[in-house]
C-alpha positions in Angstrom: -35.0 -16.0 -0.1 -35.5 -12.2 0.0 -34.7 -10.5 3.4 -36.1 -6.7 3.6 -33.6 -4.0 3.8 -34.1 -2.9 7.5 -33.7 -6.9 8.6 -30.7 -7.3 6.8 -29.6 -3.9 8.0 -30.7 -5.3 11.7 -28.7 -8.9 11.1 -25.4 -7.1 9.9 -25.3 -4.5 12.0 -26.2 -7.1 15.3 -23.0 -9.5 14.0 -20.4 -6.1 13.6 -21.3 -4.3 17.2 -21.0 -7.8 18.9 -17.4 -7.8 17.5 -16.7 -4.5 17.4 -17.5 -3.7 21.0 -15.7 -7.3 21.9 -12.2 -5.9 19.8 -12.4 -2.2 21.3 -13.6 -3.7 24.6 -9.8 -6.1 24.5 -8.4 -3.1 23.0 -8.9 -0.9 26.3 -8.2 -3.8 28.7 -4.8 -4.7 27.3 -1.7 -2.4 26.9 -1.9 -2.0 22.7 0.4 -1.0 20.3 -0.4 1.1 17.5 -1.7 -1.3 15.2 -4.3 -2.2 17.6 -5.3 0.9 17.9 -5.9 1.3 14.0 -8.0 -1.7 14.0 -10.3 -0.3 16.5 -10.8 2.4 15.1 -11.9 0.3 11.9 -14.7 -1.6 14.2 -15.7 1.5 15.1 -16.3 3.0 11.6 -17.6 -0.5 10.7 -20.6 -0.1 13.2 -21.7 3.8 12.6 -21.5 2.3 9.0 -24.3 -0.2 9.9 -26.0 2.5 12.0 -26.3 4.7 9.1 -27.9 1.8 6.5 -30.6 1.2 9.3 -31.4 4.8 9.4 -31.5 4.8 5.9 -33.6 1.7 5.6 -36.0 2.6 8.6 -36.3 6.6 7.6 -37.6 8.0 4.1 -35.9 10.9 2.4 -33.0 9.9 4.9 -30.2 10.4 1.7 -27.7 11.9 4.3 -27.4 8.6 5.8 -26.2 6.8 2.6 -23.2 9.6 3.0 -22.5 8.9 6.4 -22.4 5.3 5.4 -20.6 5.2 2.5 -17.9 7.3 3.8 -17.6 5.3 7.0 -17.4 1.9 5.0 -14.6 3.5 2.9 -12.8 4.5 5.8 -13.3 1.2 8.2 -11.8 -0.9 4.7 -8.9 1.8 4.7 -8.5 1.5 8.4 -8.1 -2.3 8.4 -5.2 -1.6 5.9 -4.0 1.1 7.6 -3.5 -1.2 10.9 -2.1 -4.0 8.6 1.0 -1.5 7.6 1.5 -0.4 11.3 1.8 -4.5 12.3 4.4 -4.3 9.7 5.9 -1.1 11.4 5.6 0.5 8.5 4.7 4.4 8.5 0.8 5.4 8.2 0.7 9.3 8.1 1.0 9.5 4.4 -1.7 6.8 3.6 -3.9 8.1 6.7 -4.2 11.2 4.7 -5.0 9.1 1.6 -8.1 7.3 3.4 -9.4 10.3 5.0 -9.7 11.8 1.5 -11.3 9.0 -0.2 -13.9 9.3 2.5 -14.6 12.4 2.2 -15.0 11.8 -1.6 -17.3 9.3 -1.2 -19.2 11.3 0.8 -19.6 15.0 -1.3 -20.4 12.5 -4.4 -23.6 11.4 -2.3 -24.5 14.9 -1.5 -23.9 15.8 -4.8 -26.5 13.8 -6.4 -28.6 14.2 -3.1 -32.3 12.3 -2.4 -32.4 11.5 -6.4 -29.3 9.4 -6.2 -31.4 6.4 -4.0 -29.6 3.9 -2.3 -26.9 3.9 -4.8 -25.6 7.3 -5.0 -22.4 7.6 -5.7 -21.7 3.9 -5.5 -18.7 3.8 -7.9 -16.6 5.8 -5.6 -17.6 3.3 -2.4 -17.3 -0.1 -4.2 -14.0 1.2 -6.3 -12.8 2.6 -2.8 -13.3 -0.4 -0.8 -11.8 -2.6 -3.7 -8.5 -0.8 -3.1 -7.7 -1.0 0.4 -8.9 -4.0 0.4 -6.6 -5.4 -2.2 -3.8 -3.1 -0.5 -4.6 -4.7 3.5 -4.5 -8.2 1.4 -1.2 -7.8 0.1 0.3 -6.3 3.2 -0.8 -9.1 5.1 1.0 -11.1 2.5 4.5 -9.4 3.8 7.2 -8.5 6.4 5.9 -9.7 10.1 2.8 -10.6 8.6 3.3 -12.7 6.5 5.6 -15.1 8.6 2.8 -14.9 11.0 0.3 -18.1 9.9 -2.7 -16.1 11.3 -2.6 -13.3 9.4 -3.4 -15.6 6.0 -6.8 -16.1 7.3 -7.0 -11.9 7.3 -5.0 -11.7 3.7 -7.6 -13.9 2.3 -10.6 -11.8 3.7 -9.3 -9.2 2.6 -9.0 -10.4 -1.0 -12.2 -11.8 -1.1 -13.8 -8.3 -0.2 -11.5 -6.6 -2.8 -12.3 -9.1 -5.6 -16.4 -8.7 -4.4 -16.2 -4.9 -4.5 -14.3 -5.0 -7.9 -17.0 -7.1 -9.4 -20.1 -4.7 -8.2 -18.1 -1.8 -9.4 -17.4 -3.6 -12.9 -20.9 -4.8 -13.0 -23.1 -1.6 -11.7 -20.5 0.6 -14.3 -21.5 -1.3 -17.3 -25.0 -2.9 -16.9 -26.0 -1.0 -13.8 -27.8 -1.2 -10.3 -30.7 -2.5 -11.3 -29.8 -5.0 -13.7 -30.6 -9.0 -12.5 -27.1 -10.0 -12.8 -26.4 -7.4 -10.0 -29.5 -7.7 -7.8 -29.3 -11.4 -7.9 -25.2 -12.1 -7.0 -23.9 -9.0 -6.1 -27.4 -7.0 -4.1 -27.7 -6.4 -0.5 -28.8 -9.9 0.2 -25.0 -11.0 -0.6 -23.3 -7.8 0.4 -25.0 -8.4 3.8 -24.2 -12.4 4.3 -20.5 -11.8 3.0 -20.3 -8.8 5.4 -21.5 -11.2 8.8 -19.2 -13.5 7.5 -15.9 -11.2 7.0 -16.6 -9.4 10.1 -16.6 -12.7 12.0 -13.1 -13.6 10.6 -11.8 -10.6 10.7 -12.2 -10.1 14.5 -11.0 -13.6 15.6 -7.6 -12.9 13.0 -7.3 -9.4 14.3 -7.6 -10.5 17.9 -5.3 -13.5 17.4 -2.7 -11.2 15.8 -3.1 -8.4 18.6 -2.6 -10.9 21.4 0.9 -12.5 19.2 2.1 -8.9 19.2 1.6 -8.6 23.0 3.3 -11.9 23.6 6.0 -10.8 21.9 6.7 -7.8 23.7 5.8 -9.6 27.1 3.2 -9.5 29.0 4.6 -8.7 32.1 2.4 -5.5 33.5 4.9 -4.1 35.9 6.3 -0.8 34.9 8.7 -0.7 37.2 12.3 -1.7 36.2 14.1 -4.3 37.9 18.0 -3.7 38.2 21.2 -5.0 40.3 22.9 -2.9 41.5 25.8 -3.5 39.2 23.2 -2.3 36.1 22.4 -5.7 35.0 18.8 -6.2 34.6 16.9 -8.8 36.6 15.3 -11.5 34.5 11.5 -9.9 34.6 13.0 -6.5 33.4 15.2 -8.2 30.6 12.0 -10.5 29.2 10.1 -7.3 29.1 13.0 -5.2 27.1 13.8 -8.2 25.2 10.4 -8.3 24.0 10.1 -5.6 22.5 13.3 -5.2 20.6 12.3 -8.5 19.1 9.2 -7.5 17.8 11.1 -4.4 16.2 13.3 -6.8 14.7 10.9 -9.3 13.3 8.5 -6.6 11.5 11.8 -5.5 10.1 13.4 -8.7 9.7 16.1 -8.3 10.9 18.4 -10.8 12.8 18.4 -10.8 16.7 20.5 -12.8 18.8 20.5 -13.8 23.0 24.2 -14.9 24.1 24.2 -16.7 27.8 27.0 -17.0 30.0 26.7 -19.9 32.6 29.3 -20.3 35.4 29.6 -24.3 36.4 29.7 -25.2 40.0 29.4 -21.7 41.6 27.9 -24.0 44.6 30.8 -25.6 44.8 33.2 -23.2 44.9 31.6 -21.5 47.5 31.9 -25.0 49.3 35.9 -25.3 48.4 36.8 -21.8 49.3 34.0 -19.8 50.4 31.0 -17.6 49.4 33.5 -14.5 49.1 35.3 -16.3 46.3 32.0 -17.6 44.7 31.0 -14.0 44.6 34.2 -12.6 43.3 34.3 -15.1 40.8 30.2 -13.8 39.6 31.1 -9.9 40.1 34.5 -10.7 37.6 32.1 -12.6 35.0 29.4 -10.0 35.3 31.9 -7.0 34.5 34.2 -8.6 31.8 30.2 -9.0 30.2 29.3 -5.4 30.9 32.7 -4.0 29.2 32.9 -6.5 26.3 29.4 -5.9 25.5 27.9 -3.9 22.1 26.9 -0.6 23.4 23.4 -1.0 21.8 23.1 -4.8 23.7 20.7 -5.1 26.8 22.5 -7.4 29.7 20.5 -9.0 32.0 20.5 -12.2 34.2 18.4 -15.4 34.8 17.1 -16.5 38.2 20.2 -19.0 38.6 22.6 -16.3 37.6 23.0 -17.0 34.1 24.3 -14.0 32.1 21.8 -13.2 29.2 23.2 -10.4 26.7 20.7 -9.3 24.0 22.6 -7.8 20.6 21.9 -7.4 17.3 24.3 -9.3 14.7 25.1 -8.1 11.9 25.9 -12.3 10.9 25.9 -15.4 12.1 29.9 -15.5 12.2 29.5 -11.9 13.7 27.6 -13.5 16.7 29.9 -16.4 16.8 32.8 -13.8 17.5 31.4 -12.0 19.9 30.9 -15.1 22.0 34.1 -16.2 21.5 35.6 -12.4 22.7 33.6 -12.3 25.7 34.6 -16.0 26.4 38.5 -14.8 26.5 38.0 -12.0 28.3 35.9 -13.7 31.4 39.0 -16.2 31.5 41.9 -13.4 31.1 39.7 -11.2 33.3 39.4 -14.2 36.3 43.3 -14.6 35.8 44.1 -11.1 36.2 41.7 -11.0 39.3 43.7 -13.4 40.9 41.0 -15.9 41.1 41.6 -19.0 43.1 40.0 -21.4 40.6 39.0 -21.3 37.2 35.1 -22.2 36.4 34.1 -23.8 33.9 32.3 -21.0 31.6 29.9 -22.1 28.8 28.6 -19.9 26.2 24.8 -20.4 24.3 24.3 -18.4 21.6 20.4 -18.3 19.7 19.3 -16.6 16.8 16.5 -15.1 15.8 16.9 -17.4 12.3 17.1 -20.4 13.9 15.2 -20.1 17.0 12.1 -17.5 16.1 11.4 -13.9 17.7 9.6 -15.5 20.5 11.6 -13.8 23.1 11.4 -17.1 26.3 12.4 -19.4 23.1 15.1 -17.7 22.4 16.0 -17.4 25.9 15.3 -20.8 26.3 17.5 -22.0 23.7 20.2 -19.5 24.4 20.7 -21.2 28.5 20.3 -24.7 26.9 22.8 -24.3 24.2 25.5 -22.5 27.3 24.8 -26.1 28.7 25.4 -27.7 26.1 28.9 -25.9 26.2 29.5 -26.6 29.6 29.1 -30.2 29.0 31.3 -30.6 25.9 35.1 -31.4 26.2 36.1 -29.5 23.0 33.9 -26.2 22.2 33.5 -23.1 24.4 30.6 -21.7 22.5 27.1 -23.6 21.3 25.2 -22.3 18.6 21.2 -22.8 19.1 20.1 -25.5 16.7 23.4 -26.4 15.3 25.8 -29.4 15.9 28.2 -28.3 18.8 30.9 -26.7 17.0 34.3 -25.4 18.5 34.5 -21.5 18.4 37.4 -19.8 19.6 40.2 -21.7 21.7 39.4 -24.6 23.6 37.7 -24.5 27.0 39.2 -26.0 30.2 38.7 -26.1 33.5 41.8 -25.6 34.6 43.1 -23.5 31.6 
């Protein structure tokens, strides 16, 4: 089948605004980060790309728009892999520089050869340029957060199979030309334009899917406003938020991440036994023995049921392990000191990002259910997330 150059222009460039508009569209509507941003940008320079072929097919003598389109195509490709380095928090200044000269190359060698070049002009510098950062947005999608996130195969692999397409026009057109049959026939516009639908497709749903992980991650909450006690320790919507995004840092850097939670058994009760003033001294002494034992980097905040949650950043798993352990003394010596009336029972949860994940409610999640786990064990203090309950530190006891 043989589609003419303007319908085929018409088809692609129908099938890339759709998604583009749909991506930037998201893009606006949602609170981005920077790779996000990068990505829009690419839909955008994918669709003046498809403007500029239906000028070109719809106008004669319109050589200017090959230019426009070339460039843009080279950019777009290089924009892609630009926003897969910024996912992986990695630094794009350098390499933005890099894309916006190959660009501009592509675009003085059409103008060079001018109306006589055709369609083709200057097509070794757009198929070898697209080949490049194609193969380079494939193999960055193949590491750091990227490549522990499952979606972002489908992109690697789009990515490689426009690399490996590119490579083979610029191979073939270099050696046995534009107009030979082997090119028109597997590697013409007709292929070019079905691959293109078919990429772009892909690449928006992987892109989205990936956008909306990253947002996840940092939590979606929308308020801006931070919610504190009094004391300094943040309330649970404000410590989701924070935590969020300190585990997305961590995870395009992979690097380990840890929640510790403090539960206090039978506060209730206490305040039954001997009244809501002890209750509440007994909460203020926990809180503050937290807030002085904790790293100085470590975000402290605290669940709806009063549950401590301290955010830090081990150096090891035995490192976290410590740390519980510390904090766990000093609540009790503190509570002794304070002239407490009773001892609670204090259990202590700790999850890691290399056990649990970088979701941030996960690891939460795990952190409170592994500081129950504590609370109802006879012999261990401290619960590590996803191990067997193993003693850390001195035994816990209730009336110790």
């Amino acid at each position: 089948m043989t589609i003419d150059p303007l319908t085929l222009s018409l088809m692609v460039a129908l099938v890339v605004h759709v998604a583009g508009v749909l991506f930037i569209v998201e893009t606006m509507l949602r609170k981005e980060d920077r790779s996000g941003r990068v990505w829009a940008l690419a839909f955008l320079a994918a669709m003046l790309t498809t403007e500029a072929y239906m000028v070109r097919a719809a106008t004669e003598g319109s050589w200017w728009a090959v230019a426009v389109g070339n460039a843009t195509f080279v950019a777009g490709t290089g924009l892609v892999w630009l926003g897969c380095r910024s996912f992986n928090d990695r630094t794009i200044q350098r390499q933005g520089a890099i894309v916006a000269l190959a660009a501009a190359a592509t675009a003085i060698a059409v103008v060079l050869e001018g109306d006589a070049g055709g369609d083709w002009a200057g097509h070794w510098l757009l198929f070898g340029g697209n080949a490049v950062f194609a193969a380079l947005g494939a193999a960055e999608a193949w590491r750091g957060a990227m490549r522990r996130n499952g979606t972002a195969i489908g992109l690697g692999i789009v990515l490689g199979i426009e690399a490996a397409f590119f490579g083979a026009r610029l191979v073939v057109s270099v050696t046995v030309g534009t107009d030979s049959e082997l090119f028109r026939v597997w590697l013409g516009r007709e292929v070019s334009g079905i691959l293109t639908i078919v990429l772009t497709i892909v690449a928006v749903v992987v892109a989205s899917v990936l956008r909306a992980e990253s947002v996840r991650m940092r939590g979606t909450d929308d308020s801006a406003v931070l919610a504190i006690a009094p004391d300094g320790v943040l309330l649970r919507s404000t410590f989701l938020r924070v935590l969020g995004g300190r585990l997305m840092r961590a995870n395009r850097r992979e690097e380990l991440f840890g929640v510790l939670a403090v539960h206090i058994d039978a506060l209730p009760r206490i305040a039954t036994a001997f009244g809501a003033d002890e209750a509440e001294h007994v909460r203020q002494t926990v809180r503050a023995a937290a807030r002085r034992l904790s790293p100085t980097t470590a975000v402290l905040g605290a669940d709806d049921d009063g549950t401590l949650l301290l955010a830090f950043q081990p150096a090891t798993l035995a490192e976290a392990r410590q740390l519980a352990a510390r904090v766990h003394r000093a609540m009790l010596d503190q509570l002794r000191t304070a002239g407490a009336q009773v001892m609670p029972s204090i259990g202590m949860g700790v999850s890691l990002t290399s056990v649990v994940g970088y979701d941030h409610r996960a690891i939460v999640a795990s952190a409170i259910a592994a500081a129950q786990r504590a609370i109802g064990s006879d012999d261990t203090s401290v619960v590590l997330a996803g191990e067997e309950d193993v003693p850390v530190g001195r035994r816990r006891s209730s009336n110790a």
